[in-house]
N, C-alpha and C positions, 0 to 999 in steps of 0.2 A: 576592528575590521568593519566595513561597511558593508551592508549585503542587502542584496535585492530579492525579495520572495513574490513570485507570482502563483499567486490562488495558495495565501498561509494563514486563509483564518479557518479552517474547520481540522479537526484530527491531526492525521500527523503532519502537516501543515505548520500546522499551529502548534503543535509539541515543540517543534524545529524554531519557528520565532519565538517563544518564551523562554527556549533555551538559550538563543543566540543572547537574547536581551539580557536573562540572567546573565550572562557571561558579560554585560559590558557591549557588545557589539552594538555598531548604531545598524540598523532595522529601520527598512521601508517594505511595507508591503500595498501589491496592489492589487484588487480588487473591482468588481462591478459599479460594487455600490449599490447595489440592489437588494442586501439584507443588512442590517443593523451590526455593527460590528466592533465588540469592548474592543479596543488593544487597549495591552499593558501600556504604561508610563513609558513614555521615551522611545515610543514606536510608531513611526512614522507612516502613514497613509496616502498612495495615490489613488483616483478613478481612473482605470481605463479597461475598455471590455480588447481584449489582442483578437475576434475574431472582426472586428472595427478598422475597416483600413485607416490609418493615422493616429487611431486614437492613444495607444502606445506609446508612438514617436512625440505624441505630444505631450504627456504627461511626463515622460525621462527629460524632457529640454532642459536641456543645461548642469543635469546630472552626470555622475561619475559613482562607481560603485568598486571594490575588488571582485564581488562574486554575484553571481544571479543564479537564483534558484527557482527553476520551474515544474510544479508540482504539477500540472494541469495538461500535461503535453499529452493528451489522449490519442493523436494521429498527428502522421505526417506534419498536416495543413498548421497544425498549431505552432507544431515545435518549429517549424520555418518562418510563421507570423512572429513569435519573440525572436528567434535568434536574428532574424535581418535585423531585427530594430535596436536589441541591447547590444550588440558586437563593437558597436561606435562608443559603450558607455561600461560596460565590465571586463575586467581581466580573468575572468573565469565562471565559466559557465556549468552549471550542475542539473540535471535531467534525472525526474520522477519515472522509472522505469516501472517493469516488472517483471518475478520471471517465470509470468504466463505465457510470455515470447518463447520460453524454451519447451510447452509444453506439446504431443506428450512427452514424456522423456526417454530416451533411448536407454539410459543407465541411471542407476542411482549410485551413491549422491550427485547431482547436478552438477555442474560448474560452469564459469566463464565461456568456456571456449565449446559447449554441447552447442550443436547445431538450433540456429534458428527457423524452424519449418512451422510455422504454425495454421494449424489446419481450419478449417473453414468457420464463418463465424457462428455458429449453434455450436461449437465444443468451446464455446468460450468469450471468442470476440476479441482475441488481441493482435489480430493482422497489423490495428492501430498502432496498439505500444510497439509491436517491430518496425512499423511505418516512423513510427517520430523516432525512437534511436538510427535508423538508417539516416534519415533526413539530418541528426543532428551530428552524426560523424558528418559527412559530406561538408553540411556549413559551416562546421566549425576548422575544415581544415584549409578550406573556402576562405575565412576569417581571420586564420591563424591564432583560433581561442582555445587557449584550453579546454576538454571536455569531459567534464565525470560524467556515467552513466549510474546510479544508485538503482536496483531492484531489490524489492521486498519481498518476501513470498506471502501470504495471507496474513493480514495486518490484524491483529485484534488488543485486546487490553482496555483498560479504562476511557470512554469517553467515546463509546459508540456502541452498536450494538454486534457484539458476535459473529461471527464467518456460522451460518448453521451447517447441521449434517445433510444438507440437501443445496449445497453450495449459496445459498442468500444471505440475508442478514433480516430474519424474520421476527420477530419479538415471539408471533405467534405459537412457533416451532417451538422454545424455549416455555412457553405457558402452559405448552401441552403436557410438556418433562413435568411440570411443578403439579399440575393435575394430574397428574397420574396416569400418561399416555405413555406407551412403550414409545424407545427411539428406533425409528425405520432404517435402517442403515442398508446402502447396497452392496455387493458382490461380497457379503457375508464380514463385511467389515472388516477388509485385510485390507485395504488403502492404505494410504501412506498420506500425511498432514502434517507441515511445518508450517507453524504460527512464529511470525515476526511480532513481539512486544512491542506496540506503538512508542514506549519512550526508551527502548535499546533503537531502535530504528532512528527516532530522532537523532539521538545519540551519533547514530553512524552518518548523518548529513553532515553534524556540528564535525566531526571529524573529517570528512571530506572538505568540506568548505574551506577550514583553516590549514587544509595540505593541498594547494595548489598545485605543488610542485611532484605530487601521488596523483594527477588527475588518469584516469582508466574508466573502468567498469568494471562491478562489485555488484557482487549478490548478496543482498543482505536480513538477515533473518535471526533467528534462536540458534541453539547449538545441533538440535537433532530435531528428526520426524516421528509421528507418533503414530500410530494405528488410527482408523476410523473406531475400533473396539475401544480402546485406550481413552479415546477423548469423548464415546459414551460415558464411560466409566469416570473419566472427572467432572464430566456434568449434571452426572446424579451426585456425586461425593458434593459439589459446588451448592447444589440445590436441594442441600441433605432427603433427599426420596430415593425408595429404591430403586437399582436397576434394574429398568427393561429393556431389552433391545429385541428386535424382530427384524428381520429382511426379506428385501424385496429387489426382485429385477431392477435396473435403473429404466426401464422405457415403460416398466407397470406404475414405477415413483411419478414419472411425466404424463402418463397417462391418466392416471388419479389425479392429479394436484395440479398441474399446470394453469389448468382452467379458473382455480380456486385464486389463483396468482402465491401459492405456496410454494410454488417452483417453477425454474423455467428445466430448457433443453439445455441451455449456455451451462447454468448453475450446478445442475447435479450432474453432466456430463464433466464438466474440468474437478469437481470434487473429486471424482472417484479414480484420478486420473493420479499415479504418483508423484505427490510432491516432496522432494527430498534433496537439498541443497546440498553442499558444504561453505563453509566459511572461511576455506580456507585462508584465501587470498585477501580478504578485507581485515581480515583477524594480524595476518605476517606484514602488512603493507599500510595499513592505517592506522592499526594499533587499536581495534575494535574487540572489545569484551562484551558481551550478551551478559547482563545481567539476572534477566526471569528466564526462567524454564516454563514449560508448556504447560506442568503443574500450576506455577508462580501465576502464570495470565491468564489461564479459564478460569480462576476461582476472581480475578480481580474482574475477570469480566463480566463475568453470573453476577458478582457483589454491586456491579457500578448497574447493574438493571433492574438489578430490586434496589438498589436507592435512590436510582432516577424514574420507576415505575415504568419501565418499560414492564416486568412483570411482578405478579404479588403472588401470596399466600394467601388459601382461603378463599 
């Protein structure tokens, strides 16, 4: 299968192309070109920046693809600057969701069809991601292209740093655990947290891609949610130190830290916010199995930061 990936060289991005590629799949990915970028053997590279009027259309000239996958579609604006331009050159179109479009959440576990309201951007900031799946139903039906929707709920695992307990991805936060700093947690730490495993999530692209014919919208993540206590407690287990945890208001956490850039309003207001999926429909429809559990991917994540130095001992 030939497949087209727009913005697949960093995380799961790039999970998704060394996957496809493992598999034999011929691979184009395109890019800026504005940072240095290994691909694998037998992975093909364009330049084109898509907020560039032409610059797109010109790079696909005279191309042809089965599938295009666009991980980058942060609003509207985007997810319509690719779809005009690949429509002419793929049979199936795949769209980097999330499902921060569904929050808060009315019910737990979440699914496909919970209402889209997302509220204002300081609880988050994903007006975006509903703007680019609206935008991409519309052109695609516009187009008469297939369209998968793929949402991940909090992305972590090897090969990045951590979702922290104050919604960012802070190294700092995680250096404080290993020193000996209690973990802050808000509204007493009964949140609810579902980590999506960056190479199960992969996983659930290469499956979509190669099911055409299953094109929808799929929420895609781990099997279950875990307490904000809970994922205390596997990140001291991960960072052998004891546990502490302390709590604090979530607007005293903003009010402390924000300024420091330890936190924003976006970050610890959608943390604390329940996340809680099910699987159902990716699981009966695509034939998607989650391989790590929430245990399985904090201890791989804690391990992939003391081996990349993000933090140390001592």
């Amino acid at each position: 299968m030939k497949v087209l990936i727009i913005g697949g060289t960093r995380y799961l991005g790039r999970e998704i192309m060394e996957r496809l590629a493992g598999r034999g799949d011929d691979v184009t990915v395109v890019n800026r070109g504005r940072t240095e970028c290994d691909l694998p053997d037998g992975v093909a590279n364009l330049t084109a920046d898509i907020t560039e009027d032409g610059s797109l259309a010109a790079a696909l000239q005279g191309l042809s693809f089965d599938a295009c996958v666009h991980m980058i579609a942060m609003d509207g604006g985007r997810a319509q600057a690719v779809i005009d331009v690949v429509h002419d050159h793929v049979d199936h179109y795949v769209q980097c969701g999330s499902t921060g479009v569904f929050m808060p959440l009315k019910y737990v576990p979440g699914d496909e069809n919970h209402p889209v309201d997302p509220p204002p951007d300081e609880w988050g900031g994903f007006n975006g991601k509903a703007a680019s799946d609206r935008v991409a139903r519309e052109l695609c039906v516009r187009y008469d292209l297939p369209l998968t929707i793929l949402r991940p709920t909090a992305i972590i695992g090897p090969g990045t740093i951590p979702l922290d307990y104050w919604g960012g991805r802070d190294a700092r936060l995680y250096q404080l655990i290993v020193d000996g700093d209690p973990i802050v947690l808000t509204e007493r730490g009964e949140g609810l947290i579902q980590f999506g495993d960056v190479r199960d999530l992969a996983e659930a692209f290469v499956l979509a891609i190669h099911q055409p014919e299953k094109a929808g919208e799929y929420n895609i993540s781990s099997r279950y949610a875990i307490t904000h206590n809970y994922y205390a407690e596997l990140l001291a287990k991960a960072m052998q130190v004891p546990l502490r945890v302390e709590y604090m208001p979530t607007e005293e956490i903003i009010e402390r830290h924000e300024a420091a850039g330890l936190t924003s309003k976006r970050g610890v207001r959608i943390f604390v916010e329940h996340m809680c999926f099910t699987m159902e429909k990716v699981c009966s429809e695509l034939g998607y199995n989650p391989q790590y559990t929430a245990e399985d991917t904090v201890a791989a994540s804690v391990q992939w930061m003391f081996d990349n130095g993000r933090i140390s001992r001592g």
